[in-house]
N, C-alpha and C positions, 0 to 999 in steps of 0.2 A: 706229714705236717710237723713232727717235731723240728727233724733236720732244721726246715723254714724257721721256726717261731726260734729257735737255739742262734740263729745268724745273728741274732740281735745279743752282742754282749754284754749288756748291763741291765737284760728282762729276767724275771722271774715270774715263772705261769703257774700261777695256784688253779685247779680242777677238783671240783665235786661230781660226784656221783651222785647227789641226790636227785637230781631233775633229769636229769638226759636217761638214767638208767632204771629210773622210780624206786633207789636206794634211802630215800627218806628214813630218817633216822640211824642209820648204818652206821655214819662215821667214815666214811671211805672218800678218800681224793688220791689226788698224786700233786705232784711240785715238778714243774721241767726248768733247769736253773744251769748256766754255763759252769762248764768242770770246774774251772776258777773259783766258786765258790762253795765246793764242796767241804771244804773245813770248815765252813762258817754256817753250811747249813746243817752239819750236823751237830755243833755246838746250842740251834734253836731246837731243833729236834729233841736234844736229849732233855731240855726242859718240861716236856710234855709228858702230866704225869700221870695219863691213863692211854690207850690203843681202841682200836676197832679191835673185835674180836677176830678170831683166826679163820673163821666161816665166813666173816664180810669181807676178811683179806683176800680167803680164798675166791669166791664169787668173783670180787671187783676184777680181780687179776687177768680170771676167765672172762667176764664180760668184755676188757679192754682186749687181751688175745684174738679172741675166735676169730675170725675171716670169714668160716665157714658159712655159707649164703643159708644154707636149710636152717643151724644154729641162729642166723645173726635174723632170720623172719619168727622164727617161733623164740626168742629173746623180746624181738619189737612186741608179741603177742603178750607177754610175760608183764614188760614195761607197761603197756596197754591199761592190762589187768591188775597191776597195783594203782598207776593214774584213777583208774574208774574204782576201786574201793577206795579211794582217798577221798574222792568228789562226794561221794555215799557219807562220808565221816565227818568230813566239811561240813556239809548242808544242814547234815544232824546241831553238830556243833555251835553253826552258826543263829540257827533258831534259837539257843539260848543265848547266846551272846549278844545277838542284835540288839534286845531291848534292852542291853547296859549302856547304850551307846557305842557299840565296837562301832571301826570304819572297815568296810569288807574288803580286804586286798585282793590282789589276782596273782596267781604265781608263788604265792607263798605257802609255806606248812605251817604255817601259823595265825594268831591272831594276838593282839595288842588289846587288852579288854584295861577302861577305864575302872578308877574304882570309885566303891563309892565315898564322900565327901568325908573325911575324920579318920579313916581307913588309912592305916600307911602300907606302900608295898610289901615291907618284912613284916609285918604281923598278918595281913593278908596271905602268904607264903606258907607265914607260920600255919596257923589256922586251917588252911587248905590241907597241906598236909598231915600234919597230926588228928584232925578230927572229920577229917572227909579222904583221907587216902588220895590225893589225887595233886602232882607237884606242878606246880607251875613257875616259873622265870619272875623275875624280877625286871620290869619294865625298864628304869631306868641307863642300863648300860643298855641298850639296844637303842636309846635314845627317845623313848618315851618314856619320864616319869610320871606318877600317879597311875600307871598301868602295869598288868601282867603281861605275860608272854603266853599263850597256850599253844603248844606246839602239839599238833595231831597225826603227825608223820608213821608214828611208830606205835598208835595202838591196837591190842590184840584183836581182833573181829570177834573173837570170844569173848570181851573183856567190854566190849562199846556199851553196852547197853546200860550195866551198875557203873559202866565209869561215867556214862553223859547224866545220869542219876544223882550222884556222888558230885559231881561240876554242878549239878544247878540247885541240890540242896546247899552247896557250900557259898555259890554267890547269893542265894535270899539270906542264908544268917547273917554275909559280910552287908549286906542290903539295912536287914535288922539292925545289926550294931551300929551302922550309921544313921539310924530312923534315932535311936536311941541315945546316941551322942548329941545329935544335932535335929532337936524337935523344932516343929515349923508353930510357928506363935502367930495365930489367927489376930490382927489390931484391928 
């Protein structure tokens, strides 16, 4: 397949591992890009100022290798297996989110949680973090502003239960601070 998709010289194939391999959160892809532009893409590259770690490098490298048919059926079992804890994390997740008004996507490791109304994104961020332990994204550059990003890809299965804990004490105070910003005045 590469050979193929390389015929074409002025493509560049950006690839994730996170959905086909159920590498969620990893950080793992590859780049297939004509020799011609090897100077240029190592000048983007070196801009990039953190890496997957060397256990995701190494994995990815084996996942994309193996051939081996017994590997590449108990791999699919593997992919399976993190798919169905993810779905388990979702659902959890999703029970607190829905009644902020989230919109449920399909296919994604995330969600887009509105906020509430006098809330701005960075202090939202703030807050979440500093007095709930728990980061969330900033809505805006992903192209929803007035929203967070919660990405659930990459949390510990030891760690779910005080994290989805910790997430829904921290959207009832951001709840609060806007009840208390913007009181509703019965005429």
């Amino acid at each position: 397949p590469c050979s193929i998709r390389l015929s074409y010289p002025k493509i560049i194939h950006i690839f994730s591992l996170s959905k086909s391999y159920g590498m969620a959160g990893w950080r793992v892809g590859y780049v297939i890009y004509p020799k011609e532009l090897a100077f240029h893409m190592r000048k983007i590259q070196d801009t990039i100022p953190t890496h997957a770690s060397m256990i995701s490098q190494l994995l990815a490298k084996l996942s994309i290798q193996v051939n081996d048919e017994q590997f590449q059926s108990s791999g699919e079992s593997w992919v399976s297996n993190q798919v169905a804890s993810l779905q388990i994390v979702r659902d959890l997740i999703w029970g607190i989110v829905e009644p902020l008004g989230t919109v449920k996507t399909y296919g994604a490791f995330y969600f887009l949680v509105p906020l509430p109304v006098g809330i701005t994104e960075e202090e939202a961020v703030d807050i979440l973090a500093t007095k709930y332990q728990v980061m969330l994204m900033l809505g805006w550059p992903f192209g929803a502003p007035n929203h967070l990003r919660l990405s659930y890809g990459n949390i510990p299965s030891d760690r779910i239960e005080s994290t989805l804990q910790r997430l829904k004490d921290g959207f009832n105070y951001l709840k609060s601070l806007s009840k208390d910003r913007n009181p509703i005045v019965d005429i």
